[in-house]
C-alpha positions as CSV (number, residue, x, y, z in Angstrom):
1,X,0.0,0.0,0.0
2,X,1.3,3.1,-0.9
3,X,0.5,6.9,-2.3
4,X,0.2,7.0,-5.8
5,X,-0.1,10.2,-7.9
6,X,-1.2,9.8,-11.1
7,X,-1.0,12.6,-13.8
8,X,-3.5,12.3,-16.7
9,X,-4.6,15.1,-20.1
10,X,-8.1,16.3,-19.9
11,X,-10.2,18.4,-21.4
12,X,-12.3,19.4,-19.1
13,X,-13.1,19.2,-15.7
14,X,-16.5,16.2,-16.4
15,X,-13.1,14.1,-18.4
16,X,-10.2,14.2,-15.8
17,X,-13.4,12.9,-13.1
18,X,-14.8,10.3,-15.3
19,X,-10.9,9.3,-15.5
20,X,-10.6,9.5,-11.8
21,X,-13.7,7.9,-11.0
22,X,-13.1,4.6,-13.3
23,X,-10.9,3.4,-11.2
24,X,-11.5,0.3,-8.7
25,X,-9.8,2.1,-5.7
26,X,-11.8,4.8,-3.7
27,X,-10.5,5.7,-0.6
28,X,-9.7,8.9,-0.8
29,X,-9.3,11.7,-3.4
30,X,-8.3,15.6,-4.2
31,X,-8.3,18.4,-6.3
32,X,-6.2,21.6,-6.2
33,X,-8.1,24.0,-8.0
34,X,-8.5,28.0,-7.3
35,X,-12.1,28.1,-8.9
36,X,-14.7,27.2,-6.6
37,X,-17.1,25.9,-8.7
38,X,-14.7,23.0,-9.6
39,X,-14.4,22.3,-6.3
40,X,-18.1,22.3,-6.0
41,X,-18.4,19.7,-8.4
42,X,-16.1,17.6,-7.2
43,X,-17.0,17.5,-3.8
44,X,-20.4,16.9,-5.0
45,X,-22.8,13.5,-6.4
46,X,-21.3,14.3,-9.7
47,X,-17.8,14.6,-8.6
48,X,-15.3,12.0,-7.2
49,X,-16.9,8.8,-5.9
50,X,-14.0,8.1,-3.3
51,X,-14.9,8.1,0.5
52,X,-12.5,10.5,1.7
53,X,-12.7,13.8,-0.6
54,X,-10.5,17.1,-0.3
55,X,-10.0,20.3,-1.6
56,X,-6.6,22.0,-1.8
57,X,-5.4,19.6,0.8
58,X,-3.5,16.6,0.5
59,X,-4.5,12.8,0.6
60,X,-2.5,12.1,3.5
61,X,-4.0,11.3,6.9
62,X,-7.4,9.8,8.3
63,X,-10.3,11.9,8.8
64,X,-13.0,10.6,11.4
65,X,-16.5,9.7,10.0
66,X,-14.6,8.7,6.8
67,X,-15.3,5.6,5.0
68,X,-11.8,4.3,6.1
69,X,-12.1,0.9,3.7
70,X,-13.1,2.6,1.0
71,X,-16.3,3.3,-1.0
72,X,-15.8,1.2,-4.1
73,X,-15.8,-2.5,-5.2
74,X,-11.9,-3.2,-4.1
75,X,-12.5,-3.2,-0.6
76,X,-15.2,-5.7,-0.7
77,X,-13.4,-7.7,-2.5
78,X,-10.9,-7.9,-0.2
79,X,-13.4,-8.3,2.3
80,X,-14.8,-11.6,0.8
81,X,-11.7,-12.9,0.2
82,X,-11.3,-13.1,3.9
């Protein structure tokens, strides 16, 4: 386990989150961005589908109430596994 930054093209703002969002992993997830309506959308339903999302912040770190395993299909894979 370990960070990963990825660095992608896009066209738009709707692209680089269907990119991030087609991904298996979902723990956690941010944007740096200095227009507030991106970060609207990001942080919203439309937006990233991790379970930990940030704006102008890093990754790093647990946040309480988060959804610490992740909200997408890898962690309950994992889980059945077990």
């Amino acid at each position: 386990f370990a960070p990963i930054l990825y660095v992608f093209k896009y066209q738009d703002l709707g692209e680089a989150v269907r990119i991030h969002n087609s991904v298996p992993q979902g723990l956690s997830s941010s944007i740096f961005t200095r227009d507030l309506l991106e970060s609207e959308y990001f942080i919203s339903h439309r937006g990233s589908d991790c379970g930990i999302v940030n704006v102008n912040t890093g990754t790093a770190g647990a946040e309480i109430g988060g959804a610490f395993g992740g909200e997408k299909g890898y962690w309950w894979r994992k889980r059945e596994r077990q």
